[in-house]
C-alpha positions in Angstrom: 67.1 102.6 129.8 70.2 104.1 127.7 72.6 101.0 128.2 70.3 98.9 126.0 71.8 100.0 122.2 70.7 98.3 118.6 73.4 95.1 119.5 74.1 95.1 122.9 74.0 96.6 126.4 76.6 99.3 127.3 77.0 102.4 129.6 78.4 103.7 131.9 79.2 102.4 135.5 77.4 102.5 137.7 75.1 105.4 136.3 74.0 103.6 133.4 75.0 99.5 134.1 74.9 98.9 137.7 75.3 94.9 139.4 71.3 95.4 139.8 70.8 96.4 135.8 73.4 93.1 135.4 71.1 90.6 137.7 68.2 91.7 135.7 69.7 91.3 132.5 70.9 87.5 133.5 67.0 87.1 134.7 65.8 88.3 131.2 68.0 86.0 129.1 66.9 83.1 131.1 63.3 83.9 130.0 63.6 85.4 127.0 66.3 82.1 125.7 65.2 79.4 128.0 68.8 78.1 128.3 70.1 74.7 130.3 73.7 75.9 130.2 75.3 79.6 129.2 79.1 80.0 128.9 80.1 83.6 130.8 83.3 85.4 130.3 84.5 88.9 131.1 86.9 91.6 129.9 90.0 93.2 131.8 88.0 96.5 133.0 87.7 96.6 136.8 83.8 96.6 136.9 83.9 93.5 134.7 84.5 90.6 137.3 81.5 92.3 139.4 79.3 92.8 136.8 79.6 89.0 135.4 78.7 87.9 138.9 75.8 89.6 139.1 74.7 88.5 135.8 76.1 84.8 136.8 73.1 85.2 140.1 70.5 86.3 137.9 71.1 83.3 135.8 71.2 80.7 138.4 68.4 82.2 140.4 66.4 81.4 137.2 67.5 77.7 137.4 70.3 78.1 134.5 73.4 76.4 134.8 76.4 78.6 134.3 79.7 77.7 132.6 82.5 80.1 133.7 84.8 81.2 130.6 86.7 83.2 132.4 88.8 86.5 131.7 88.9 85.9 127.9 88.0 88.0 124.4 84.2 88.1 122.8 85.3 85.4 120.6 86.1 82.3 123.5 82.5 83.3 124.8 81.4 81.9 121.1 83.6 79.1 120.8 82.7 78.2 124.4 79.1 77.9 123.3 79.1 76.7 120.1 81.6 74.1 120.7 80.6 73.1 123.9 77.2 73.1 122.5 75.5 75.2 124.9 72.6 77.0 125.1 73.4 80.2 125.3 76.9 83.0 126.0 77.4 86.1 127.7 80.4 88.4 127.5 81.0 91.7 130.0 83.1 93.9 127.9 82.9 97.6 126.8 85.6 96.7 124.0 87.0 100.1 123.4 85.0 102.6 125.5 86.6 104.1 128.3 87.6 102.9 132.0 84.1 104.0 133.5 82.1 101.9 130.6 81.3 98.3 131.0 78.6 96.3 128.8 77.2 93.1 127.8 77.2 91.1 124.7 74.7 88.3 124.2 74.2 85.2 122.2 72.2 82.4 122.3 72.5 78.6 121.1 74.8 78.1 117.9 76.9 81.6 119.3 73.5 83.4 117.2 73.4 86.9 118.1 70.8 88.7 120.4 70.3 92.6 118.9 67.4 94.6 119.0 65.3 92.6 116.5 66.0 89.5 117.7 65.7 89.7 122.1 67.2 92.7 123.7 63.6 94.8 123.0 62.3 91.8 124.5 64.7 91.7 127.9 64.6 95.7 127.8 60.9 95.5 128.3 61.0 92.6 130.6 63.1 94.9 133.3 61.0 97.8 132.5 58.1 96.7 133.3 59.3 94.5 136.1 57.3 90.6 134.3 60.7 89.2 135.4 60.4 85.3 136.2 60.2 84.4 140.2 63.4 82.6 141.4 63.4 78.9 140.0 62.6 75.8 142.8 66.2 74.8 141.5 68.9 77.3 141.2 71.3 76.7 138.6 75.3 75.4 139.0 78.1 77.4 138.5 81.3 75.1 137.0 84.7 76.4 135.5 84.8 75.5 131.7 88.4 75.7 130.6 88.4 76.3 126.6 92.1 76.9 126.6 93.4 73.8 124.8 90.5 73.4 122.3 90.3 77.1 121.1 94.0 77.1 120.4 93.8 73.8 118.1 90.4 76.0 116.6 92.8 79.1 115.6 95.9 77.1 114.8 93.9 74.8 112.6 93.2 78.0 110.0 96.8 77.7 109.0 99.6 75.3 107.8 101.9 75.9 110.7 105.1 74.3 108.7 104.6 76.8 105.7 104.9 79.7 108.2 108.5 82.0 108.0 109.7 83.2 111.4 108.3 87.3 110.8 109.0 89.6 113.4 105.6 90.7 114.7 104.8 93.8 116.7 101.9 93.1 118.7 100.3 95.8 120.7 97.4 94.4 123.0 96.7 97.9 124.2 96.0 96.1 127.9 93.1 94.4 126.8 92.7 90.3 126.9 94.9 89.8 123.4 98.4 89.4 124.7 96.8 86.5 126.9 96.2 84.3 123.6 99.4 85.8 121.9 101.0 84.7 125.1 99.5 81.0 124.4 99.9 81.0 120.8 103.6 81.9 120.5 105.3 78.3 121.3 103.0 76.8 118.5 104.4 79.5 116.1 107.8 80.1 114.6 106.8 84.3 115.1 109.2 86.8 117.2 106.3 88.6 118.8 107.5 92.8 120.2 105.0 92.8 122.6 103.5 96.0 123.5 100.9 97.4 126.2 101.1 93.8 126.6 99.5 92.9 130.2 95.8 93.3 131.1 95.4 96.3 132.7 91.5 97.9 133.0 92.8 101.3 133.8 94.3 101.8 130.6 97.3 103.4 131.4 98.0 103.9 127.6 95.2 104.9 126.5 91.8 103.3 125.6 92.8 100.3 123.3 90.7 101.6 120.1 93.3 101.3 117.1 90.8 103.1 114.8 92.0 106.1 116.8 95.1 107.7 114.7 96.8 108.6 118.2 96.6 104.8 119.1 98.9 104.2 116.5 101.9 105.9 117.2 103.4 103.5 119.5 102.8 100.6 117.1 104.1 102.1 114.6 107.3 103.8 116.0 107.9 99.9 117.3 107.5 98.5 113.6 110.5 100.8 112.6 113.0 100.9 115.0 112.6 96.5 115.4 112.2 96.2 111.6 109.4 94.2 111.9 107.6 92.6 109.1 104.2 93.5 110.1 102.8 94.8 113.2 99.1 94.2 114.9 97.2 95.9 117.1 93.7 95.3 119.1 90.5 96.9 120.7 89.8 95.5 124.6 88.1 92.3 124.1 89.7 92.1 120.9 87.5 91.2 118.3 88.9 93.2 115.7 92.2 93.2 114.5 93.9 95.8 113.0 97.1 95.8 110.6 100.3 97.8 110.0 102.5 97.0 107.1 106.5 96.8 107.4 106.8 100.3 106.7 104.7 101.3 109.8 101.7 102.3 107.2 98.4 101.6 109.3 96.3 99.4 106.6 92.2 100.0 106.4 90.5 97.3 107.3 88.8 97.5 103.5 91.5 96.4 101.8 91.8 93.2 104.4 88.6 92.1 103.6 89.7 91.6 99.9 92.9 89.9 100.7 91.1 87.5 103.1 88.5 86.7 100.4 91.0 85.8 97.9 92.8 83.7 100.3 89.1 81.8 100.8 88.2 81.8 97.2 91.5 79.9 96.1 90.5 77.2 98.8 86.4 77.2 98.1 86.0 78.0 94.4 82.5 79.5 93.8 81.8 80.4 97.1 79.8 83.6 98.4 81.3 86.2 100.7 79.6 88.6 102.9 80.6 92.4 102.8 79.4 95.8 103.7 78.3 98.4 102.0 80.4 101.4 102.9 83.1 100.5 100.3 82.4 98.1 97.8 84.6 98.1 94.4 87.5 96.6 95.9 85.7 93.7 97.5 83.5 92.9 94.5 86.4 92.6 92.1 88.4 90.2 93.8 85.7 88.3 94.6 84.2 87.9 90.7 87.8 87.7 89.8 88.1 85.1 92.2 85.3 83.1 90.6 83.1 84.0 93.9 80.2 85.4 94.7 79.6 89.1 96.6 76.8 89.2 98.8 76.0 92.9 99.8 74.8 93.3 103.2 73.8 96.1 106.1 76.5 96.6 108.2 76.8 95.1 111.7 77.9 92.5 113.1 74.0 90.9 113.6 73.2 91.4 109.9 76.4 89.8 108.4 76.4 87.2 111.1 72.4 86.5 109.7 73.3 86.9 106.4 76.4 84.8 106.2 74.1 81.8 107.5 71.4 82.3 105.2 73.6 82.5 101.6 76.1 80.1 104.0 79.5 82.2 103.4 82.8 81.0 103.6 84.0 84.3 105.2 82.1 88.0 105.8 84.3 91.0 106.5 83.7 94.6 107.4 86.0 97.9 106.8 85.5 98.3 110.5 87.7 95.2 111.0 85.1 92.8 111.8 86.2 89.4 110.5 83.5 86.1 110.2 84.5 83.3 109.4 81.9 80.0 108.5 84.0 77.5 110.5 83.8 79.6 113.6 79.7 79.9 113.9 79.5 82.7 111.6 81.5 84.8 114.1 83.7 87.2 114.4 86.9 86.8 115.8 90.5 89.3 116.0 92.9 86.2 116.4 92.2 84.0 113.2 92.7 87.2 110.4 96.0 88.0 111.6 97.2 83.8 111.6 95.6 84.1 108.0 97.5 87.5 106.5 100.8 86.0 108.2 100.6 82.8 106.6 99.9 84.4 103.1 102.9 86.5 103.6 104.9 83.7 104.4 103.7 81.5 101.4 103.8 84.2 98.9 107.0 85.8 100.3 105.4 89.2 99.8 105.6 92.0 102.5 102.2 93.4 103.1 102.2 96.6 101.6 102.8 94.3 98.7 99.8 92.7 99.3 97.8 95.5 100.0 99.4 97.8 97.5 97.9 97.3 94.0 94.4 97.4 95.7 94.9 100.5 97.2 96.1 102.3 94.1 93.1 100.7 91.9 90.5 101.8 94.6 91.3 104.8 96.7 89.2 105.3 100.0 88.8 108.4 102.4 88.3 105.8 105.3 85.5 106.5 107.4 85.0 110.1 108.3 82.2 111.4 111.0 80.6 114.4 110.9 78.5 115.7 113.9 74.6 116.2 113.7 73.7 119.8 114.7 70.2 122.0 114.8 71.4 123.5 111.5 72.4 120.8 109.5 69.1 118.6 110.7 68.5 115.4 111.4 70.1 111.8 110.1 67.1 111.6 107.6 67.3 115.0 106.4 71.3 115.0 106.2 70.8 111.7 103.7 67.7 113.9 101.6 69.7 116.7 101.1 73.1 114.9 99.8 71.0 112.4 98.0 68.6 115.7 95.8 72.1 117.1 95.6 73.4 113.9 93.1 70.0 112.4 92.1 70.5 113.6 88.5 74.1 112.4 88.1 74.5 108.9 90.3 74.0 105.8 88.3 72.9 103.5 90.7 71.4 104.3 94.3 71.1 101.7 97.5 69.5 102.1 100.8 71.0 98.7 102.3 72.9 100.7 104.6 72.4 104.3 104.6 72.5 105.9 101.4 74.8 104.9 98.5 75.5 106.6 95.5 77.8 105.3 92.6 78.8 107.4 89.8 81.5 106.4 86.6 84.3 106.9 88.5 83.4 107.2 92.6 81.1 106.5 94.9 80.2 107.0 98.2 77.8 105.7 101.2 76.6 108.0 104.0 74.7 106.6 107.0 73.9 107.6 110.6 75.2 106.3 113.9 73.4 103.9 115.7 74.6 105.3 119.0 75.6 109.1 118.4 74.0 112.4 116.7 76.0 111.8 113.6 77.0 110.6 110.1 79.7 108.3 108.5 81.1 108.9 105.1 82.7 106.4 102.6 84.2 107.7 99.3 86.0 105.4 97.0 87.2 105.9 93.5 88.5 104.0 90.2 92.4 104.3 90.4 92.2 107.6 91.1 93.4 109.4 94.4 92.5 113.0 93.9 89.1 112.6 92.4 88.0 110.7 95.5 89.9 113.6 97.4 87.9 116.0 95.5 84.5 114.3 96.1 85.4 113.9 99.5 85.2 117.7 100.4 82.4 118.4 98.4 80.5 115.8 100.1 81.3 117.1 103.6 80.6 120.8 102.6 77.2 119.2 101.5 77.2 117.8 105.1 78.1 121.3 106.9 76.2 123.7 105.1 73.0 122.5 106.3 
């Protein structure tokens, strides 16, 4: 069953997720969580409406009630449960796969998330070897659960709204489900928002909204110069990440975000402990201990930090990948509250964001993420990590297998990890303040990685 992944269910429809798959899945949960009550939402795609219906009868067959989010992001599934205080959430969304993808995210009570430690092996095998639960005496209810009004006053409340400056904005939704909350949003905020790719649209007809893509970008950024804007933002489908541009159109990694947002936190919660990953590191450390804070290092993913964050209880958890978590919002993630956050500490420092941003990236230099394909003659994930690993043994001063392998040195480092969901490898490099020694480590790592 290939739609069942290491945190949630995805493929492609209706080869892979089918309305069947989706009944069974809704069947599944009901066991596997033993909910009263699950909020459901869905994504723009054009499979999403009939996939969240089948879900929505495999739920109430099982005697579940079922509160309908509506079209919405990942993140008003969460709310919706752990505000509402229900006892479970399911999303459809693919986020940024393409047209023909659909998928299904899943959380239970408190918005804590179902991966495959904690359920979805479980649910998998339930299906397989078809020990799902007969219909219930009692189906379940189906109601409409409008979140509107309370998850605006839950994003809005992150901010001081009379300390914000009116900043141009350009805000590309890339027609997933964002420009529907920029759309409520903008008469609570003094913003002139360029709105592009701006309706729903599961077709795509730009393009696959996946900013992480450097073609993606080009439309955002030509919009940031010839408007002026201050800043300009841009989203995956069901937009739980955000990504940033600064004034001059530069697209910002979601690294140096993470540090920026922790300071912001640390100023308000002296002392407090914040959650990172550990594909680059230096940056996010040193503001934090400068900060008087405490880093917490921990394996990437949204399951892990989300775990993690509640056992050391963190103020705020970020990921280079854009993934922002914030303690007030169940530990989730969420693509609306970073971008309120960086615009409100633009508009009380009176600082453009490259500003911002600037110093950070000149004192710690990153490649950004760079993936290498897995082929008979370089081997395997494990063999890949042996090799690079034998290759620096003698030189690295520390080595860490949270996440991969990580190797730090006097003046770089580097972490190199598989895929969870494709035959290949991610590479980090970051160095101390200087640019062409983490260019030079760079290439000598990937040659490492080619020459199998």
């Amino acid at each position: 069953m290939q739609s069942f992944k290491a945190y949630d269910i995805r493929g492609r429809v209706p080869d892979e997720l089918d309305p069947e798959l989706c009944y069974q899945i809704g069947q599944a949960y009901a066991a596997f969580v033993k909910p009263k009550c699950v909020a459901i939402g869905r994504d723009i795609r054009r499979s999403s409406a009939m996939l969240q219906e089948a879900v929505t009868r495999g739920l109430t067959d099982s005697g579940v009630d079922v509160a309908d989010v509506g079209l919405c992001g990942s993140e008003s599934v969460y709310f919706a449960t752990f505000a509402y205080r229900l006892g479970g959430g399911i999303m459809i969304t693919a986020s940024h796969n393409p047209p023909d993808y659909n998928g299904v995210k899943l959380v239970r009570e408190q918005s804590r998330p179902i991966s495959a430690d904690t359920g979805l092996r479980e649910m998998q095998a339930m299906i397989e070897q078809e020990s799902l639960p007969p219909r219930a005496a009692h189906p379940g209810k189906v109601s409409t659960l409008d979140i509107r009004a309370r998850y605006l006053d839950q994003l809005l409340g992150y901010v001081n709204r009379s300390s914000l400056r009116p900043l141009k904005v350009v805000v590309n939704a890339g027609n997933g489900g964002a420009g529907l909350v920029i759309d409520q949003l903008e008469p609570h905020l003094p913003f002139e928002f360029i709105k592009l790719n701006h309706a729903p649209d599961g077709t795509f007809p730009h393009g696959v909204p996946n900013p992480m893509l450097e073609q993606n970008r080009a439309a955002t950024i030509a919009a940031i110069r010839s408007s002026g804007a201050q800043v300009g933002l841009a989203w995956d489908g069901d937009f739980d990440r955000c990504f940033f541009f600064d004034e001059q159109g530069a697209f910002i990694e979601g690294y140096y975000l993470v540090g920026l947002l922790a300071a912001s936190f640390l100023r308000r919660y002296h002392g407090a402990r914040i959650v990172h990953d550990p594909r680059l590191t230096w940056n996010t450390i040193d503001i934090v201990q400068q900060h008087g804070g405490q880093p917490v290092l921990c394996k990437s993913g949204h399951a892990f930090i989300k775990q993690k964050m509640r056992e050391v209880d963190a103020v705020y958890g970020g990921e280079m990948s854009a993934h922002h978590y914030f303690r007030d919002f169940a530990y989730c993630d969420s693509g609306m509250i970073p971008w309120l956050l960086v615009l409100a500490i633009m508009s009380e420092s009176g600082k453009p964001l490259s500003e911002l941003v600037g110093e950070r990236q000149r004192l710690f230099p990153a490649s950004g993420e760079i993936n290498r394909g897995l082929t008979a003659a370089t081997g395997d994930v494990k063999a890949v990590l042996a090799r690079v690993q034998q290759h620096y043994q003698a030189r690295a001063r520390s080595i860490d297998f949270t996440d991969g392998l990580s190797m730090e040195f006097d003046r770089w480092r580097f972490n190199l990890r598989g895929s969870n969901t494709e035959p290949l490898v991610r590479l980090n490099v970051e160095s101390r303040g200087d640019v062409a020694l983490m260019q030079a480590r760079t290439a000598e790592v990937l040659r490492l990685l080619d020459c199998g």
